[in-house]
Backbone of each chain as ProteinMPNN parsed JSONL, in Angstrom:
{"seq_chain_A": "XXXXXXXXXXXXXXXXXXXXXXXXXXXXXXXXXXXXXXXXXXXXXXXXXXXXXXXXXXXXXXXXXXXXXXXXXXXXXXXXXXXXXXXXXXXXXXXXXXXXXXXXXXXXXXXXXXX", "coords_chain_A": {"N_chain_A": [[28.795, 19.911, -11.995], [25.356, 18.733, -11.56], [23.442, 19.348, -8.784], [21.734, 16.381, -6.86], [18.6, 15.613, -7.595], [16.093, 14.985, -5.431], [13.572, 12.674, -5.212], [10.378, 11.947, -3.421], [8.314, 9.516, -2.836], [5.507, 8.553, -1.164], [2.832, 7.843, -0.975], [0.689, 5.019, -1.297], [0.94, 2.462, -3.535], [-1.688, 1.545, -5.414], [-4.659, 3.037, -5.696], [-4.132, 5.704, -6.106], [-3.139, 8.059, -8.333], [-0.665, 9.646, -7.408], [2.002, 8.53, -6.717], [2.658, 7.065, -9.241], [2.933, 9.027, -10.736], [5.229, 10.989, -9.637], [7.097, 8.758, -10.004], [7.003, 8.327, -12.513], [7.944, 11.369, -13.521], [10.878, 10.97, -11.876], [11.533, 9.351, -13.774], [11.822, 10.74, -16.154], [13.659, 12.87, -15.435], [16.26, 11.508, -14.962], [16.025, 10.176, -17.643], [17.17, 12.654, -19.202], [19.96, 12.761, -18.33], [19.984, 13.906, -15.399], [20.823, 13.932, -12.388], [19.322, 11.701, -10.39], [17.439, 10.539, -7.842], [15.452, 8.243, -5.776], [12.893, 8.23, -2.791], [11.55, 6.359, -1.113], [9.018, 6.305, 1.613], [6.995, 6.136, 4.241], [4.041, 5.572, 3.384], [4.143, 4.856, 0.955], [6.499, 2.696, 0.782], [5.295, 0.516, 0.509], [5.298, 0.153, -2.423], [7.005, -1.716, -2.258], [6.435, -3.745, -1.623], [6.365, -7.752, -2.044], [5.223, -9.76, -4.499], [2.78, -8.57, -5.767], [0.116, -8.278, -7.495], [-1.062, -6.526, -10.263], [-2.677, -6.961, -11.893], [-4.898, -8.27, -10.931], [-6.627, -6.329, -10.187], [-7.028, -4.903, -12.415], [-4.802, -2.811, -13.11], [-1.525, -2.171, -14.095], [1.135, -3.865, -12.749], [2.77, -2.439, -10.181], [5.448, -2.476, -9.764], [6.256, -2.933, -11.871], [6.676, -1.108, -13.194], [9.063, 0.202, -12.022], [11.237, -1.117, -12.696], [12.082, -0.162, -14.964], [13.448, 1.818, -13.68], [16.215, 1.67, -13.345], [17.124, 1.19, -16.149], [16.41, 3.703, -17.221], [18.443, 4.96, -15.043], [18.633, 6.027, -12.862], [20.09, 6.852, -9.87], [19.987, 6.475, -7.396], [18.435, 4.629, -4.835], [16.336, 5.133, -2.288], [14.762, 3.952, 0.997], [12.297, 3.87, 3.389], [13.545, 2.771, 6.906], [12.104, 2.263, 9.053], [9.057, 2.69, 8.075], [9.346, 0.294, 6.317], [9.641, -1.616, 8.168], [6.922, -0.827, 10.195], [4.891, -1.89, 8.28], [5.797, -4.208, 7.441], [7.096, -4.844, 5.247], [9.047, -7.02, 4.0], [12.002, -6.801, 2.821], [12.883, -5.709, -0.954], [10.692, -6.383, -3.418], [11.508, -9.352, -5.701], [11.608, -8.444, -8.572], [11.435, -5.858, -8.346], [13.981, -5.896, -7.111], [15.85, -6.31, -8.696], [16.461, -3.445, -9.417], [16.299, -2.369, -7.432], [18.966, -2.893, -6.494], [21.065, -0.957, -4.846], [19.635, -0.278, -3.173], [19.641, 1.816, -0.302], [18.99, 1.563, 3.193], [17.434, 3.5, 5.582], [17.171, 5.117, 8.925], [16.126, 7.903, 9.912], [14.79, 10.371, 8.485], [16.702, 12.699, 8.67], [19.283, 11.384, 7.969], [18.865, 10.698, 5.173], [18.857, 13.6, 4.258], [21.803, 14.36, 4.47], [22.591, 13.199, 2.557]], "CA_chain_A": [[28.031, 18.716, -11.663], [24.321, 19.158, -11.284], [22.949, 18.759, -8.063], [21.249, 15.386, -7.506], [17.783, 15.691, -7.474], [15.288, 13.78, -4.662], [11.752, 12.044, -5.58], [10.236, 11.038, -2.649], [7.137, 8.713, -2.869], [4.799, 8.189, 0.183], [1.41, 7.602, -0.96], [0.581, 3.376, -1.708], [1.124, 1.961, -5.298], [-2.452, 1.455, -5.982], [-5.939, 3.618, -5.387], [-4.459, 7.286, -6.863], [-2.031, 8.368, -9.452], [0.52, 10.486, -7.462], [3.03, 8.051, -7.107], [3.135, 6.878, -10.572], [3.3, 10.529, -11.584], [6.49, 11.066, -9.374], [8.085, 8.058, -10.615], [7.438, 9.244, -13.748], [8.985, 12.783, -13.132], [11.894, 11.008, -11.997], [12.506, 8.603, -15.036], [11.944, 12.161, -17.391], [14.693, 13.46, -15.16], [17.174, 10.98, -15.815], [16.08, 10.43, -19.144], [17.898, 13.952, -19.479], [21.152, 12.884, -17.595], [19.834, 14.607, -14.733], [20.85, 12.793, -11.103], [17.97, 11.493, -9.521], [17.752, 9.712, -6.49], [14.078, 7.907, -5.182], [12.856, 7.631, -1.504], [10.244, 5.318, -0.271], [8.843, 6.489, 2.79], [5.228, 6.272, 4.96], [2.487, 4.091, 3.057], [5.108, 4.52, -0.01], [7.209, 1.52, 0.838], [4.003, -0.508, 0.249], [5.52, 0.237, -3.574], [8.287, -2.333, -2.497], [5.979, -5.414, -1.628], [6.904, -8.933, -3.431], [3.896, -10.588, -4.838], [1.893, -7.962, -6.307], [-0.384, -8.556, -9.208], [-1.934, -5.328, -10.476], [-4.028, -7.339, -12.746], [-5.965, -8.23, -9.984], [-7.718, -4.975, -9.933], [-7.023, -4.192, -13.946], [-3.877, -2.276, -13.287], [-0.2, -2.224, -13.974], [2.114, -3.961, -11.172], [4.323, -1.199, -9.952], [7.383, -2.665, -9.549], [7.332, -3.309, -12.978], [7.333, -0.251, -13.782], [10.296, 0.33, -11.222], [12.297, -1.653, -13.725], [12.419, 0.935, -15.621], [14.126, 3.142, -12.708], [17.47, 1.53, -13.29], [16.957, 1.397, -17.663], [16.504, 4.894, -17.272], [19.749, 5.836, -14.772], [17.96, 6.347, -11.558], [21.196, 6.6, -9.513], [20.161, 5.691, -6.217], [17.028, 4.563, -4.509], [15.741, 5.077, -0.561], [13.561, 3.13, 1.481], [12.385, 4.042, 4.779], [13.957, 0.879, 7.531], [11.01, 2.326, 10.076], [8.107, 2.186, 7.537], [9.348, -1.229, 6.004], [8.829, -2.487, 9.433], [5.473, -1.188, 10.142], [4.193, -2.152, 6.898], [5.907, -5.674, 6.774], [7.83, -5.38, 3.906], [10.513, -7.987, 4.28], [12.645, -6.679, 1.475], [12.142, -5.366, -1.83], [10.327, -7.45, -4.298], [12.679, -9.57, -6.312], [11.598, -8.076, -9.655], [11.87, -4.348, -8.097], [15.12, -5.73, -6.574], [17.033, -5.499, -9.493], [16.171, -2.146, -9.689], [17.135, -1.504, -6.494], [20.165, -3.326, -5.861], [21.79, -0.119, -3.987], [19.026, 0.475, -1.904], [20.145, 1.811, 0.805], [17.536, 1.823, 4.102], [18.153, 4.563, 6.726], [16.394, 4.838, 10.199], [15.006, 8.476, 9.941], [14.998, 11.416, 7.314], [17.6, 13.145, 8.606], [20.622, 10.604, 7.227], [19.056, 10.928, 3.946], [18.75, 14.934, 3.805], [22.746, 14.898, 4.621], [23.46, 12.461, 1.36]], "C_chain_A": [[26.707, 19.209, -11.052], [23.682, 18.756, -10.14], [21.493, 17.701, -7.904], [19.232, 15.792, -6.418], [16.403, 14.785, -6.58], [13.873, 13.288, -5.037], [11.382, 11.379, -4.586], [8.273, 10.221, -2.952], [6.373, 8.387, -1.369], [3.373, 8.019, 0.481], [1.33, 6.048, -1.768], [0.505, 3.556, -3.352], [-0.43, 2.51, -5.911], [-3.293, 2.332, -5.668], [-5.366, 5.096, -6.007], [-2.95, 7.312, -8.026], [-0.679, 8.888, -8.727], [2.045, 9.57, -7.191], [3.729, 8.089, -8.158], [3.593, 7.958, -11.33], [5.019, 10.86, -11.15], [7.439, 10.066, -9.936], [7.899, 8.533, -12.224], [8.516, 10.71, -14.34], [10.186, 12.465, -12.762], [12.342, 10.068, -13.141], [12.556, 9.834, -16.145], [13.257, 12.599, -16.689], [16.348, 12.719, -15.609], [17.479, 10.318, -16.723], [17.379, 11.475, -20.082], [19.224, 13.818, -18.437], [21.198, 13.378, -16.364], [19.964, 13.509, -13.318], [19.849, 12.725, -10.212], [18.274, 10.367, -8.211], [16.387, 9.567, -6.005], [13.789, 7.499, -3.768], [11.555, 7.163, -1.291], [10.188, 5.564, 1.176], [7.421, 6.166, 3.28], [4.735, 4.861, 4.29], [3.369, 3.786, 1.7], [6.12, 3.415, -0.267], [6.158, 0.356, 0.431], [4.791, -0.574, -1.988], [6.31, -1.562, -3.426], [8.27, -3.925, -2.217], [6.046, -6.465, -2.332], [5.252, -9.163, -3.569], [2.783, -9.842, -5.348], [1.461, -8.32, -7.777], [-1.621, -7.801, -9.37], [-2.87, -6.049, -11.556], [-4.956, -7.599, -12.062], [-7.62, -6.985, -10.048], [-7.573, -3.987, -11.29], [-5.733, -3.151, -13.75], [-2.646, -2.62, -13.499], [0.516, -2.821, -12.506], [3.455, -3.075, -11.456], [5.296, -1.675, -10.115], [7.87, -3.367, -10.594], [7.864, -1.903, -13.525], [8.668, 0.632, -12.888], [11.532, -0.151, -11.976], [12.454, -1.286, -14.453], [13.159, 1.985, -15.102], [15.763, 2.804, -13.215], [17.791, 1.694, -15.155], [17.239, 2.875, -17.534], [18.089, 5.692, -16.324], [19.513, 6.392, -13.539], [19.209, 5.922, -10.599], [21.108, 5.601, -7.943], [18.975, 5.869, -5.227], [17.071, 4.084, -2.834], [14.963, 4.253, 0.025], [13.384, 3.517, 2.948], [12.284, 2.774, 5.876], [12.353, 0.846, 8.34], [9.775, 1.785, 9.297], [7.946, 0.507, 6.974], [9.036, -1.943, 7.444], [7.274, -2.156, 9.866], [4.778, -1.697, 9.174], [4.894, -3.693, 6.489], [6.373, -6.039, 5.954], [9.441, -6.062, 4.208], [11.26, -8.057, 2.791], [12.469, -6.64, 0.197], [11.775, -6.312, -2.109], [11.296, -7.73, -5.627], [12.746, -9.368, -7.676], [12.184, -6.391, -9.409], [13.654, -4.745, -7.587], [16.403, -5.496, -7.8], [16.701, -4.495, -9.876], [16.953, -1.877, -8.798], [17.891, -2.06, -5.628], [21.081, -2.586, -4.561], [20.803, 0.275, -3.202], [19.322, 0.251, -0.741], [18.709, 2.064, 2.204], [17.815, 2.615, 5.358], [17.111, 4.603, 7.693], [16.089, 6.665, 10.148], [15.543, 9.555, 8.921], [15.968, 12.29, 7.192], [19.026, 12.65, 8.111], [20.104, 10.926, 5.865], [19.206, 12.896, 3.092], [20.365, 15.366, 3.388], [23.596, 13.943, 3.761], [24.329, 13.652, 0.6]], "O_chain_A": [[26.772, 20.014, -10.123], [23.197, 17.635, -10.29], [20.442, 17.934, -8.502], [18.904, 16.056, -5.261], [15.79, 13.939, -7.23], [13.083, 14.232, -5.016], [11.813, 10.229, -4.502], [7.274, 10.868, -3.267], [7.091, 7.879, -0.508], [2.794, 8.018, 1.567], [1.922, 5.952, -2.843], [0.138, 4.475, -4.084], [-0.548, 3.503, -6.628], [-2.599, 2.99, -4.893], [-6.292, 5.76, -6.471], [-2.042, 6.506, -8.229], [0.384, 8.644, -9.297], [3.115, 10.082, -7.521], [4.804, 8.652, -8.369], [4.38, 7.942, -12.276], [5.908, 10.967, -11.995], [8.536, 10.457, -10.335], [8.784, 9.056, -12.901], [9.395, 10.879, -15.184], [11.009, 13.329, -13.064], [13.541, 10.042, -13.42], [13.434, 9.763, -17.005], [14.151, 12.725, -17.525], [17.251, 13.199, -16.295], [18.59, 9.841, -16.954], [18.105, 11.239, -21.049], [19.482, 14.804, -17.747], [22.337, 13.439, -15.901], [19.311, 12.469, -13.237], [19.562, 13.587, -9.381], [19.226, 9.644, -7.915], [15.867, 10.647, -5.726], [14.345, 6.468, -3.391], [10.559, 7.883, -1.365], [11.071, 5.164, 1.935], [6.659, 5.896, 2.353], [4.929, 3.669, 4.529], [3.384, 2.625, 1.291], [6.552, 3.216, -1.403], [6.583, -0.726, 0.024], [4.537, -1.595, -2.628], [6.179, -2.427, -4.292], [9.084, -4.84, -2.336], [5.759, -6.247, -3.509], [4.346, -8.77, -2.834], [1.722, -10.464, -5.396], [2.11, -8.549, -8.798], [-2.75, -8.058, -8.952], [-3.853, -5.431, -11.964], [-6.05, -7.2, -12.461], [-8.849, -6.955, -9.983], [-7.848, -2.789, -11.351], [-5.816, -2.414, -14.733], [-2.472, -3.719, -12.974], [0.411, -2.273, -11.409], [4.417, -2.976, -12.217], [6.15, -1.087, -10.778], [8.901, -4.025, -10.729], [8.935, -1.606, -14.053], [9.075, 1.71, -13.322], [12.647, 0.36, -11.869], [13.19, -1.97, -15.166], [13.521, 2.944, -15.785], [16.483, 3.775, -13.448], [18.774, 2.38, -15.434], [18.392, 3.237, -17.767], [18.693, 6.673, -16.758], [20.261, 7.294, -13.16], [19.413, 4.713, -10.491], [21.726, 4.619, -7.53], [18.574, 6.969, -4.848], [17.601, 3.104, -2.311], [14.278, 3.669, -0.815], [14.371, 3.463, 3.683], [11.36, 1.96, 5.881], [11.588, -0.118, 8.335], [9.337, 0.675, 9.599], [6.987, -0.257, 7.082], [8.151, -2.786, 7.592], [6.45, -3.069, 9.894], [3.66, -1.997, 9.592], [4.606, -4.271, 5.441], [6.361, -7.217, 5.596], [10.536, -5.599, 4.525], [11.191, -8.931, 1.927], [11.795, -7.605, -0.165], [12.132, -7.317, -1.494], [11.75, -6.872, -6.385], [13.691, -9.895, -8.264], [13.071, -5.836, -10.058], [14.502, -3.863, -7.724], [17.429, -4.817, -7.794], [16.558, -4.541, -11.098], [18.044, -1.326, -8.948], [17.799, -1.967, -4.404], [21.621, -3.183, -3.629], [21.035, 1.23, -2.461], [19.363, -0.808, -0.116], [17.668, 2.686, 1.994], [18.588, 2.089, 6.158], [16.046, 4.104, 7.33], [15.152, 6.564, 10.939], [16.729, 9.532, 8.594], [16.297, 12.755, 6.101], [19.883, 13.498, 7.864], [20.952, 11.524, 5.202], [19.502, 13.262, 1.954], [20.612, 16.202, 2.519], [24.802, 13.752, 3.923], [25.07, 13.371, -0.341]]}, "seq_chain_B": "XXXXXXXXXXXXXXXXXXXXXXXXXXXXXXXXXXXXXXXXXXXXXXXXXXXXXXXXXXXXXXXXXXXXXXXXXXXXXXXXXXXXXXXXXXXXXXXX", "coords_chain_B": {"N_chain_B": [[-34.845, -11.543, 7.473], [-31.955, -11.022, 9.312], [-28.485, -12.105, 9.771], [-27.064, -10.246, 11.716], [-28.923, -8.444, 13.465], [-28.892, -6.088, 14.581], [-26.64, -5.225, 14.211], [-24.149, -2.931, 12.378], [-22.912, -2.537, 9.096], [-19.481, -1.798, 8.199], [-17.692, -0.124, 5.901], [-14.945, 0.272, 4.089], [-12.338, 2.534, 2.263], [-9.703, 4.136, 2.593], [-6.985, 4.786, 2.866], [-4.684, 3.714, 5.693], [-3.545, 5.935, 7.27], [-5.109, 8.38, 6.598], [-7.609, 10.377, 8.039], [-9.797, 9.392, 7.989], [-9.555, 6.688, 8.318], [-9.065, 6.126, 11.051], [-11.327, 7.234, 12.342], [-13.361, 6.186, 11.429], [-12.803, 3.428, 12.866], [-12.791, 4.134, 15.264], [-15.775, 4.423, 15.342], [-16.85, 2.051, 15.358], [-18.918, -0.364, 16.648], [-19.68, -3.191, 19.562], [-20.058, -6.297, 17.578], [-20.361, -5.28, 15.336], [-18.782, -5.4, 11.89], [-15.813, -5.074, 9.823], [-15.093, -3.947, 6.796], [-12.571, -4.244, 4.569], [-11.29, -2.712, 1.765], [-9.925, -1.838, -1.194], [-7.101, 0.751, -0.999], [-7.553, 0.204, 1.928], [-6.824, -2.094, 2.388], [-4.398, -2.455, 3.077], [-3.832, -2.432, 5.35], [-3.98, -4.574, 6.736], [-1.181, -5.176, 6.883], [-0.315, -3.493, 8.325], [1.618, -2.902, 11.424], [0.758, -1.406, 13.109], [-1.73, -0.548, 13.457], [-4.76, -1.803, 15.401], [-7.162, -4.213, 14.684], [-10.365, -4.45, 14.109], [-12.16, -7.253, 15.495], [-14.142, -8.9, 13.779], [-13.425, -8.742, 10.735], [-12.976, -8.376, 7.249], [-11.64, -8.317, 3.738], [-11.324, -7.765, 0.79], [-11.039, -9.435, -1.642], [-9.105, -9.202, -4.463], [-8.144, -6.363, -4.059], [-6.003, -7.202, -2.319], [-4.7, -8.928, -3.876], [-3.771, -7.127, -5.549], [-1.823, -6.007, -4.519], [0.371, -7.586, -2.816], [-0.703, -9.13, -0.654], [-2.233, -11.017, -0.747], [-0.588, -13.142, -1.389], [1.105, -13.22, 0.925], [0.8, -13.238, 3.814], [0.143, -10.8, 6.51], [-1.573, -10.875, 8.636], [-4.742, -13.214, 9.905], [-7.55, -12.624, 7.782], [-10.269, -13.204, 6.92], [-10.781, -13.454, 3.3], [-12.768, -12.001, 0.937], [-14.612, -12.74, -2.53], [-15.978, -10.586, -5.352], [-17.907, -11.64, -5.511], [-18.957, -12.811, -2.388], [-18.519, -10.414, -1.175], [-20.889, -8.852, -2.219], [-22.722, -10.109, -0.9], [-22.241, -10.655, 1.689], [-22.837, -7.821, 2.65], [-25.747, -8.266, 2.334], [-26.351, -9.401, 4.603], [-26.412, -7.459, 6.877], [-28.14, -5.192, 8.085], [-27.259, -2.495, 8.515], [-25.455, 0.034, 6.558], [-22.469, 1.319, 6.52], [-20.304, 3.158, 4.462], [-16.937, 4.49, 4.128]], "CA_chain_B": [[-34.086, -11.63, 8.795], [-30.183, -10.355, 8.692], [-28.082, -12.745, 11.323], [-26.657, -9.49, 12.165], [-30.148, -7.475, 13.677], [-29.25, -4.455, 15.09], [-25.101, -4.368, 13.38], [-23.471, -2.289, 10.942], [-21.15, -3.144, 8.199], [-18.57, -0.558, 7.781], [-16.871, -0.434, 4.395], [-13.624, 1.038, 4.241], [-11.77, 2.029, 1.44], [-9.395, 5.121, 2.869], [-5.726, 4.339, 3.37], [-4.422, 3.666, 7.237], [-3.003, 7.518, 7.265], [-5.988, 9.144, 6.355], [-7.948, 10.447, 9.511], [-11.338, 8.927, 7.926], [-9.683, 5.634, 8.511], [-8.854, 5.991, 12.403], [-12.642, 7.686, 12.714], [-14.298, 4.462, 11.227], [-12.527, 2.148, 13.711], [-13.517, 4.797, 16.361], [-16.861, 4.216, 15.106], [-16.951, 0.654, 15.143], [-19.941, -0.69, 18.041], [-19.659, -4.075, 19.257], [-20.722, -6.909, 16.743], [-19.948, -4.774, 14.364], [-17.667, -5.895, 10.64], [-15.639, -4.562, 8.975], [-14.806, -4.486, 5.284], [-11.332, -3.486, 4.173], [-11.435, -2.937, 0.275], [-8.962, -0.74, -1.868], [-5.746, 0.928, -0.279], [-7.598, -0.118, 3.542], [-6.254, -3.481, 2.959], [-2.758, -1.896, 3.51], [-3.813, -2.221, 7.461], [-3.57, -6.103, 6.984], [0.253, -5.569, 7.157], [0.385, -2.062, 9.136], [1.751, -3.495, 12.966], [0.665, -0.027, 13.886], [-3.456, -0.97, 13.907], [-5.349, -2.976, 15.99], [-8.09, -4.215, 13.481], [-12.093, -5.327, 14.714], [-12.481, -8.722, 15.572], [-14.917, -9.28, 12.337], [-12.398, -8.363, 9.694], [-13.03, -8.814, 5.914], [-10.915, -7.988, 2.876], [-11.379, -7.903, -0.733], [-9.43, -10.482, -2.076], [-8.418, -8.58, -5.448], [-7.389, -5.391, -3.594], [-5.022, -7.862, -1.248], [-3.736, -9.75, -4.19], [-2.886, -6.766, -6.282], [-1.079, -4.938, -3.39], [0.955, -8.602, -2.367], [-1.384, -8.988, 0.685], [-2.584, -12.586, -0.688], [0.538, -14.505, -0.858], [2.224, -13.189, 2.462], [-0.87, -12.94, 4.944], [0.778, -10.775, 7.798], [-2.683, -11.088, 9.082], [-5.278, -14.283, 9.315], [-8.755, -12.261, 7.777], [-11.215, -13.953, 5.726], [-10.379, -12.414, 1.98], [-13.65, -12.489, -0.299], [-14.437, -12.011, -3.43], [-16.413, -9.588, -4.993], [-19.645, -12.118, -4.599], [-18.407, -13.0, -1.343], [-18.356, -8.866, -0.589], [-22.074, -9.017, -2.338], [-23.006, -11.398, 0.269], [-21.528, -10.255, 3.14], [-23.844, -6.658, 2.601], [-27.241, -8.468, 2.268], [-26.103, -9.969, 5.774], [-26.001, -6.47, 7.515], [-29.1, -4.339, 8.348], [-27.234, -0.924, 7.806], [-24.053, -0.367, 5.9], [-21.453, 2.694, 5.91], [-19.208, 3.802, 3.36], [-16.199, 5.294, 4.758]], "C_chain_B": [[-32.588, -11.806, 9.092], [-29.901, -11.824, 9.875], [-27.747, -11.928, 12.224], [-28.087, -8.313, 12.494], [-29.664, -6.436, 13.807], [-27.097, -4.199, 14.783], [-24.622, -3.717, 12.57], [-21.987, -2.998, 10.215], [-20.404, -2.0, 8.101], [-17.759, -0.457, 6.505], [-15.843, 0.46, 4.623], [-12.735, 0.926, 2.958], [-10.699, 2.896, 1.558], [-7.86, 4.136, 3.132], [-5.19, 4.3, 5.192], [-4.096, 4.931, 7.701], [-4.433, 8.245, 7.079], [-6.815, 9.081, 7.474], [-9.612, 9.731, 9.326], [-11.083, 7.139, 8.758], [-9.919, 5.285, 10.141], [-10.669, 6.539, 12.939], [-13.341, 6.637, 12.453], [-14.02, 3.529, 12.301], [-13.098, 2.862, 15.238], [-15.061, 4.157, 16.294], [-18.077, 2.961, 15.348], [-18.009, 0.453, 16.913], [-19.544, -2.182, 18.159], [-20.368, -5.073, 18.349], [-20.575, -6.341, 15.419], [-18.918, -5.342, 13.325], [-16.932, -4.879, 10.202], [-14.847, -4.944, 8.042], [-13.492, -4.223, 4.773], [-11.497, -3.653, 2.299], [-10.112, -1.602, 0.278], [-7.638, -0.241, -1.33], [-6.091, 0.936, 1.501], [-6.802, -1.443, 3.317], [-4.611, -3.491, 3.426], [-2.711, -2.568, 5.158], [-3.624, -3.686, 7.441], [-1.842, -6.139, 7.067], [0.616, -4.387, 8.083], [-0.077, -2.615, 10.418], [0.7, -2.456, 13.434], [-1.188, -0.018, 14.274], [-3.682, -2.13, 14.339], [-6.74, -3.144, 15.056], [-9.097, -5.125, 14.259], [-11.503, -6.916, 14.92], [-13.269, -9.495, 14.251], [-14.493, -8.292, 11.551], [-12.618, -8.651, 8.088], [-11.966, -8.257, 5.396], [-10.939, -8.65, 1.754], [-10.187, -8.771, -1.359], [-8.737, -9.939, -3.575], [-7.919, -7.52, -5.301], [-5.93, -6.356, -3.232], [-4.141, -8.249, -2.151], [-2.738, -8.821, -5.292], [-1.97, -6.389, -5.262], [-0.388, -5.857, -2.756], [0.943, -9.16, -1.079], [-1.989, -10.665, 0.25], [-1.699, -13.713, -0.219], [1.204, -14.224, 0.819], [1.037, -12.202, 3.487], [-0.518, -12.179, 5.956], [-0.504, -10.865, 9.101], [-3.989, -12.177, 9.029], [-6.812, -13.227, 9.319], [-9.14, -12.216, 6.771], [-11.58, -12.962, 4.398], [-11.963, -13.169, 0.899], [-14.014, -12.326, -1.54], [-15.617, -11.435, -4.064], [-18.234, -10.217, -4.612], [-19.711, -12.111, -3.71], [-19.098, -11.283, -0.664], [-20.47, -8.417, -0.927], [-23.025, -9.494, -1.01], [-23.329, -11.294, 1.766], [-22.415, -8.598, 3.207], [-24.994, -6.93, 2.628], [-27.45, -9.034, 3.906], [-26.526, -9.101, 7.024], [-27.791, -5.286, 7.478], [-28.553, -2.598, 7.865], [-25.897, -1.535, 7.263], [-23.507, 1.024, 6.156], [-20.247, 2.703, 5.539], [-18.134, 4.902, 3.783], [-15.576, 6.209, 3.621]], "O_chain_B": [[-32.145, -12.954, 9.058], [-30.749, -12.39, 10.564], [-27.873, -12.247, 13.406], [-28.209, -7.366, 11.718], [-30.048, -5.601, 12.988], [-26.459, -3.204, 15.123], [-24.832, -4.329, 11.523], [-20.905, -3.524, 10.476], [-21.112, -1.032, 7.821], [-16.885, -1.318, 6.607], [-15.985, 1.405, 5.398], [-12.364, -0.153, 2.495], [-10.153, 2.797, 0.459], [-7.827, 2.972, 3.53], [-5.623, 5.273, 5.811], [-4.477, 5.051, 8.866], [-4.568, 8.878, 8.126], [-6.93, 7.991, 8.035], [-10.42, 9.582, 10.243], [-11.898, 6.524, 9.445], [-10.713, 4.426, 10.523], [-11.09, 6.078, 14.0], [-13.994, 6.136, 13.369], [-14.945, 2.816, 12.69], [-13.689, 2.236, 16.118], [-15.449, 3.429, 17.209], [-19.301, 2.879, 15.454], [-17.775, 1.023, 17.979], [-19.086, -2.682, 17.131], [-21.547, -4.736, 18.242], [-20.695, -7.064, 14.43], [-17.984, -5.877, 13.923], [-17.424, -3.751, 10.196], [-14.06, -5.889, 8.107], [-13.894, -3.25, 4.135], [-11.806, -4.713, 1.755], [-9.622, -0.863, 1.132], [-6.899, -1.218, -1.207], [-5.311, 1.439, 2.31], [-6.087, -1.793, 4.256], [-3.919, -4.357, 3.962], [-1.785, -3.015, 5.835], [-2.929, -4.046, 8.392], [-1.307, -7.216, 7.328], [1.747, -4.308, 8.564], [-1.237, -2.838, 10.763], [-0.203, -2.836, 14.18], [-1.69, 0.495, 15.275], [-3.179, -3.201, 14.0], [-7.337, -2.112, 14.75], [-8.843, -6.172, 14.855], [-10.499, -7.444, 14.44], [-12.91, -10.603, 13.855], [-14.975, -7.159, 11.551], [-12.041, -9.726, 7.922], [-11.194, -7.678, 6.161], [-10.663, -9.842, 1.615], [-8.961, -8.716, -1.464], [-7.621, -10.428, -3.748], [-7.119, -7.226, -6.19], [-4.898, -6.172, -3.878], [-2.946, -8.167, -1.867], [-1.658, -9.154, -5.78], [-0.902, -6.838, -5.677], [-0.146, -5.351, -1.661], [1.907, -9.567, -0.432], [-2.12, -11.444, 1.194], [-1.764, -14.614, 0.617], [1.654, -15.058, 1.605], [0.705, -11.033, 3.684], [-0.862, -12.851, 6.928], [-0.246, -10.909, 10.304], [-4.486, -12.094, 7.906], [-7.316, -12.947, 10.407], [-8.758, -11.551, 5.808], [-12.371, -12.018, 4.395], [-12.134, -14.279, 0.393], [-13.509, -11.242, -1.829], [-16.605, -11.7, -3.379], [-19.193, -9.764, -3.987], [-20.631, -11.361, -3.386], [-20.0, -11.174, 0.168], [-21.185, -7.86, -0.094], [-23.951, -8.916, -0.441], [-24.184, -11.648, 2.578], [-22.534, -8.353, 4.407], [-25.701, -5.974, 2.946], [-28.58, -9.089, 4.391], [-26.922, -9.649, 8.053], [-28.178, -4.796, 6.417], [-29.157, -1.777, 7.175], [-25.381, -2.652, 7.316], [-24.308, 1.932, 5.935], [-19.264, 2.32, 6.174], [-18.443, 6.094, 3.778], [-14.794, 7.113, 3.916]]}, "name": "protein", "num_of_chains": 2, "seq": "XXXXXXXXXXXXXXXXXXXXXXXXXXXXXXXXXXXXXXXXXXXXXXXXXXXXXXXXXXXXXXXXXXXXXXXXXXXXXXXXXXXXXXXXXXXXXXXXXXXXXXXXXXXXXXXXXXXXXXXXXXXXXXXXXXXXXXXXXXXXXXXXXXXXXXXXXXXXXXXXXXXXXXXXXXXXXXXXXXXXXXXXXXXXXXXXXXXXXXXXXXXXXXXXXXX"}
């Protein structure tokens, strides 16, 4: 059994690419059967805001392409409880939520290192 | 004749993490605005800043990033005439 692989995200949806790149890197991973697992942490939980509309500003809304995390096999997705509170996010957004039904939300990095 | 004589606008487009952003608000004199555009409008929901008294924000940053519908903050969102507008107002300007 291949050990399961972490993607953490922590830079906001919109203004640079490296998110989208990591979520990318993890839907290639379990594309290939490979166990992935996604954490939302820092300015990265900003991914998990309801009401986004990337057309606004000519882009993609993330959390559609999050709905692709679970299509693809994305086993099990993080959220940081601390950052969702500074940042206001009162629970995923209900398009990302069926994505991330099992998200689990842990109070600091060390519970998720000892998954 | 500006209304604002002797204020600066500050533009901001740096995320709340980034040390340019905490140096701009340093920066800030009284009377002073400022602009939130691009991944600054994040700070309209981050508890963790205290934000100027004369507050703007790009209303198409806010609404892609789900900062329109759920306001955690009340500061006057314009758009990009609005943001036009609001620069001819201002004697200097800086670009964070």
């Amino acid at each position: 059994m291949s050990a399961t692989q972490l993607i953490v995200i922590d830079t906001p949806p919109y203004g640079d690419w490296r998110g989208r790149e990591a979520l990318d890197m993890a839907l290639s991973l379990a594309a290939f059967d490979r166990p992935v697992a996604l954490l939302f942490r820092g300015e990265g939980v900003n991914w998990l805001r309801p009401g986004q509309e990337g057309s606004a500003i000519s882009q993609k809304t993330v959390s559609r392409n999050l709905g692709a995390a679970r299509m693809f096999g994305v086993a099990e997705v993080y959220a940081d409880s601390l950052a969702l509170e500074r940042f206001a996010v009162n629970g995923p957004d209900p398009e990302a939520e069926a994505v991330v039904p099992n998200a689990a939300f842990y109070g600091d990095f060390s519970q998720v290192v000892q998954l | 004749m500006t209304d604002h004589d002797a204020t600066t606008l500050h533009i901001l487009n740096k995320h709340p993490d980034h040390t340019r952003f905490r140096a701009c608000l340093d920066a800030m004199a009284p009377g002073d605005a400022l602009l939130l555009i691009e991944n600054a409008v994040l700070a309209l929901a981050d508890v963790a800043i205290p934000l100027p008294e004369v507050t703007y924000a790009l209303q198409a940053d806010c609404e892609a990033r789900g900062l329109s519908a759920h306001r955690p903050r009340e500061v006057e969102q314009l758009d990009y005439i609005g943001m036009t507008h609001l620069t001819d107002r201002f004697p200097r300007l800086i670009s964070w």
